[in-house]
C-alpha atoms as a printed R data frame, in Angstrom:
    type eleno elety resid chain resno       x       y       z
1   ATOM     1    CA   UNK     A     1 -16.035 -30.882  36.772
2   ATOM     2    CA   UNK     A     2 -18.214 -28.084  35.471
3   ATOM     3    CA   UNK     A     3 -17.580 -27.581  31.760
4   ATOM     4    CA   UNK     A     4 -20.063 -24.889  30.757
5   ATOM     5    CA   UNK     A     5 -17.143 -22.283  31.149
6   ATOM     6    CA   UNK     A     6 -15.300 -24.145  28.205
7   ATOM     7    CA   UNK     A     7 -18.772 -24.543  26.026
8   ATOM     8    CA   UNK     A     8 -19.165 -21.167  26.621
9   ATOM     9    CA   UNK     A     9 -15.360 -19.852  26.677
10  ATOM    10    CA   UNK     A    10 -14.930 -21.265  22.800
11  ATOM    11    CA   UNK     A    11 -17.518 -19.365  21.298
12  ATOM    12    CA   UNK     A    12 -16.773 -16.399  22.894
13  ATOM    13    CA   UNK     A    13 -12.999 -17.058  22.197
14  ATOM    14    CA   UNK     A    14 -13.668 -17.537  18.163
15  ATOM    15    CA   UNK     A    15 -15.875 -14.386  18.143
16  ATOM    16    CA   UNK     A    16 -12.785 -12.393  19.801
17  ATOM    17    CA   UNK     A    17 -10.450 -14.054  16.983
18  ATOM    18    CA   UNK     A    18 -12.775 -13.150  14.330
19  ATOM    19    CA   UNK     A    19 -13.407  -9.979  15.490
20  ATOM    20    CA   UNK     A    20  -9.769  -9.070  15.439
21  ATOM    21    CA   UNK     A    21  -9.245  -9.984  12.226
22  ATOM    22    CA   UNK     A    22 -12.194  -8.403  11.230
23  ATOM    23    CA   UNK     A    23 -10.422  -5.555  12.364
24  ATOM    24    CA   UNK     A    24  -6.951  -6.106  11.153
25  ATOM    25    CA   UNK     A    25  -8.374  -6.465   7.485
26  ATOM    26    CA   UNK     A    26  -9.511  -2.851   7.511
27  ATOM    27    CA   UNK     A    27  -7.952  -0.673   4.731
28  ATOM    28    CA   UNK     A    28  -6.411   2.271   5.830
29  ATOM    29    CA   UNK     A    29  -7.588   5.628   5.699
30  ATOM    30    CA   UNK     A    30  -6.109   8.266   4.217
31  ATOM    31    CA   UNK     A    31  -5.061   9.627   7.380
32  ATOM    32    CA   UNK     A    32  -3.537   6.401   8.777
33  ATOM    33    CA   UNK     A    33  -1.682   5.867   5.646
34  ATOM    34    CA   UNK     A    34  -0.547   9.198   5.908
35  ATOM    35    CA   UNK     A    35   0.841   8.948   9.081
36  ATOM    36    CA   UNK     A    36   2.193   5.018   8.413
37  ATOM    37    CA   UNK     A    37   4.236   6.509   5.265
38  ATOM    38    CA   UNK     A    38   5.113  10.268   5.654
39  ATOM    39    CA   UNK     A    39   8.934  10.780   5.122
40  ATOM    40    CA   UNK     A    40   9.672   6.928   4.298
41  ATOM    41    CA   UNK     A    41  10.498   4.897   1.471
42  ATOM    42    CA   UNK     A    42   8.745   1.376   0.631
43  ATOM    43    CA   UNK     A    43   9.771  -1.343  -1.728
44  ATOM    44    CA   UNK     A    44   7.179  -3.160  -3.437
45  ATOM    45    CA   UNK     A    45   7.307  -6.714  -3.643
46  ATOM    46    CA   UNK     A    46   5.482  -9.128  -5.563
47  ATOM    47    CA   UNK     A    47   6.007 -12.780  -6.083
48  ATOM    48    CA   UNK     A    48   9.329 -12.464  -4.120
49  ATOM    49    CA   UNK     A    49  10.584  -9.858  -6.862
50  ATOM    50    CA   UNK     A    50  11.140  -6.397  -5.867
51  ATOM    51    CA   UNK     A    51   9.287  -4.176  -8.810
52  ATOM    52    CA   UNK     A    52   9.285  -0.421  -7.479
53  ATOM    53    CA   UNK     A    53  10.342   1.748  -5.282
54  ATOM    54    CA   UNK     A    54   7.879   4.867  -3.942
55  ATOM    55    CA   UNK     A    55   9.202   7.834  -1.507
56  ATOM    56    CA   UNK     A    56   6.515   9.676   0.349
57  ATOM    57    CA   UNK     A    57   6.575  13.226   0.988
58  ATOM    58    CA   UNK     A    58   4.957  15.961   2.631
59  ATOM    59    CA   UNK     A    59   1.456  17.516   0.885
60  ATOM    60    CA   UNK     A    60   0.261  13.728   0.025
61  ATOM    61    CA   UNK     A    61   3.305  13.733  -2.888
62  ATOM    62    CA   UNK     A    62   5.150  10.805  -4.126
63  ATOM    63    CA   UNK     A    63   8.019  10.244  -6.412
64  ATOM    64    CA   UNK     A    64   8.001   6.648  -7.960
65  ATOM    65    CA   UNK     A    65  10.383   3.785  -9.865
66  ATOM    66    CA   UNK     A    66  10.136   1.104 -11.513
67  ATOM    67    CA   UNK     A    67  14.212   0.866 -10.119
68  ATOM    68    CA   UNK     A    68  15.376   1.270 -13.031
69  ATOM    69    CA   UNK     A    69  16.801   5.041 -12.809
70  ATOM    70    CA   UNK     A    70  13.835   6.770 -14.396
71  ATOM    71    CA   UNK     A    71  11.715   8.145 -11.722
72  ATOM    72    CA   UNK     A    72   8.037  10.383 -11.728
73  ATOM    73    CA   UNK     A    73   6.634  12.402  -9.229
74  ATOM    74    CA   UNK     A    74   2.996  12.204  -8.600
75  ATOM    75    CA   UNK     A    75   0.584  12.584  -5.636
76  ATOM    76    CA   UNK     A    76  -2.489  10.657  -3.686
77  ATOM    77    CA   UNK     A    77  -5.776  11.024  -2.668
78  ATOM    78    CA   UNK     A    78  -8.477   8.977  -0.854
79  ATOM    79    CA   UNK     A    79 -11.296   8.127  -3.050
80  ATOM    80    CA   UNK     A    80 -14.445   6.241  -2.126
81  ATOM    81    CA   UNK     A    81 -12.378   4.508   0.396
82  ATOM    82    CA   UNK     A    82  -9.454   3.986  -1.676
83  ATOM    83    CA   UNK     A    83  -6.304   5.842  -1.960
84  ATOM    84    CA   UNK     A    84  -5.562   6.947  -5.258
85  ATOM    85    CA   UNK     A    85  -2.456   7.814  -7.269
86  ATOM    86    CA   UNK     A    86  -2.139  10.510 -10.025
87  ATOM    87    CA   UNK     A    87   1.699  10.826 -11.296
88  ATOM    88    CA   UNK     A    88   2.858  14.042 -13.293
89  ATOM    89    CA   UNK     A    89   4.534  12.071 -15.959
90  ATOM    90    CA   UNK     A    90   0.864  10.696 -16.954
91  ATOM    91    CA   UNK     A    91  -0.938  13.460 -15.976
92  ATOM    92    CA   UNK     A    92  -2.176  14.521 -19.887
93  ATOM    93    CA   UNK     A    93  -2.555  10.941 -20.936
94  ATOM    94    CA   UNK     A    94  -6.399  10.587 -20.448
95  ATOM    95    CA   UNK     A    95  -5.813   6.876 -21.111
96  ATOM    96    CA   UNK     A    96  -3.700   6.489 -17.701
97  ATOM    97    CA   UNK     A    97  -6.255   7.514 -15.177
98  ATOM    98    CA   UNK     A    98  -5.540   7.412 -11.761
99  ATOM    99    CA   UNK     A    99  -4.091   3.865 -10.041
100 ATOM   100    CA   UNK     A   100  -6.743   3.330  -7.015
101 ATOM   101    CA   UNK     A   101  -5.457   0.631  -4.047
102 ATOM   102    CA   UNK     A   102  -6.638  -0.434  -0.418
103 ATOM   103    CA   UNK     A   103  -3.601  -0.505   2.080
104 ATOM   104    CA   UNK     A   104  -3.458  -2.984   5.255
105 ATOM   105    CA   UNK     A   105  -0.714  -3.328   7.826
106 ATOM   106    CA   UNK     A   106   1.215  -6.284   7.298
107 ATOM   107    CA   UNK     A   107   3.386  -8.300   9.234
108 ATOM   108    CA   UNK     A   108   6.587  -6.750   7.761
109 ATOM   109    CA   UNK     A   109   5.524  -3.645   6.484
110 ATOM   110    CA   UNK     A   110   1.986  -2.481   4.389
111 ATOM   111    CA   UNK     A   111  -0.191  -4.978   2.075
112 ATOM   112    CA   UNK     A   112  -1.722  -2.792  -1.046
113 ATOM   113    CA   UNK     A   113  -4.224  -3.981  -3.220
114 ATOM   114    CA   UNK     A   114  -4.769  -2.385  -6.386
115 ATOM   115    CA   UNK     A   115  -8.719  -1.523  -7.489
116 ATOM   116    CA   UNK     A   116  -9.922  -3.482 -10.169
117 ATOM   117    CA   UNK     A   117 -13.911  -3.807 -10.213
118 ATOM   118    CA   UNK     A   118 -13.453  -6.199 -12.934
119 ATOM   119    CA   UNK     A   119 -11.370  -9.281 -10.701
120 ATOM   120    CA   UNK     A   120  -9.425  -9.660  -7.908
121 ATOM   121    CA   UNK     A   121  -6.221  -9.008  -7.654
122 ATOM   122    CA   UNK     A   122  -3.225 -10.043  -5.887
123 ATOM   123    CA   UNK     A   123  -1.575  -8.561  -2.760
124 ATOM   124    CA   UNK     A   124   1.875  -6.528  -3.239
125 ATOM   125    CA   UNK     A   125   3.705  -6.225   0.079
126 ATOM   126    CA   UNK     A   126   5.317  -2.549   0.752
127 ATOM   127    CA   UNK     A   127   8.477  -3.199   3.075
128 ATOM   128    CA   UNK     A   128   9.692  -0.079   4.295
129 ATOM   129    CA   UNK     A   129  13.723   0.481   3.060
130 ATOM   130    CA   UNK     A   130  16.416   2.855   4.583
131 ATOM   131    CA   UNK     A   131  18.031   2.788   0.765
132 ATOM   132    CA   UNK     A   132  17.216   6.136  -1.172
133 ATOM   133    CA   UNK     A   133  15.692   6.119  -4.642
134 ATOM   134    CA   UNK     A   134  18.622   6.369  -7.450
135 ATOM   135    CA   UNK     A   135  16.852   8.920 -10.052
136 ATOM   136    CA   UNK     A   136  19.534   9.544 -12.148
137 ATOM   137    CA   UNK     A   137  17.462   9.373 -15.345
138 ATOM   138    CA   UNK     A   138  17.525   7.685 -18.651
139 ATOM   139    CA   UNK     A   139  19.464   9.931 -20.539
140 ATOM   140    CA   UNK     A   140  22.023  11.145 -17.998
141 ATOM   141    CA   UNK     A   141  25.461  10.965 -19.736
142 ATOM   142    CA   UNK     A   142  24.033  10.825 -23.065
């Protein structure tokens, strides 16, 4: 039996694998992200816990919440390969300067990574949601 095909196949074969998840771990572009979130809403998940809640809209604009009523509207830009988030509530706080991640496709939905030069830091999934934001506000009824 002639195995050169299979001492040949399996390198070839782990250089295909690694090669597609070479590509797979590419962050988005603006462009892609862009056309992966336009019009939908995503939950944000970390640790099993559901944290936020982000709507995106049309002109790279965003309106945010923590889910807890209060929400901010903001907008996004791509920066040095990341896509970058400046929200109106924040916008005259120099100390809040804009929140910079890397987004992935996921399994379920997107995987963002926030920018920290300093340390790594963990992945947050995005799972896309049919539910609307509740923005009620903090001092409705009040």
């Amino acid at each position: 039996m002639d195995t050169s095909l299979c001492r040949c196949g399996l390198p070839a074969l782990a250089l295909w694998t690694l090669s597609m998840t070479m590509a797979q771990a590419q962050p988005m572009t603006l462009s892609e992200f862009q056309r992966e979130t336009l019009g939908k809403t995503y939950v944000f998940v970390q640790n099993g816990l559901d944290y936020g809640a982000e709507r995106y809209l049309p002109q790279n604009r965003v309106e945010w919440s923590f889910l807890d009523g209060h929400c901010i509207f903001g907008k996004y830009f791509e920066w040095q390969g990341k896509i970058c988030f400046s929200y109106d509530e924040y916008g005259r706080d120099a100390d809040r300067p804009p929140q910079c991640w890397t987004f992935e496709r996921g399994d379920q939905g997107l995987e963002a990574r926030f920018y920290d030069p300093t340390r790594d830091t963990p992945v947050v999934q995005m799972l896309p949601t049919t539910d609307p934001l509740i923005c009620p506000g903090p001092d409705v009824g009040s």
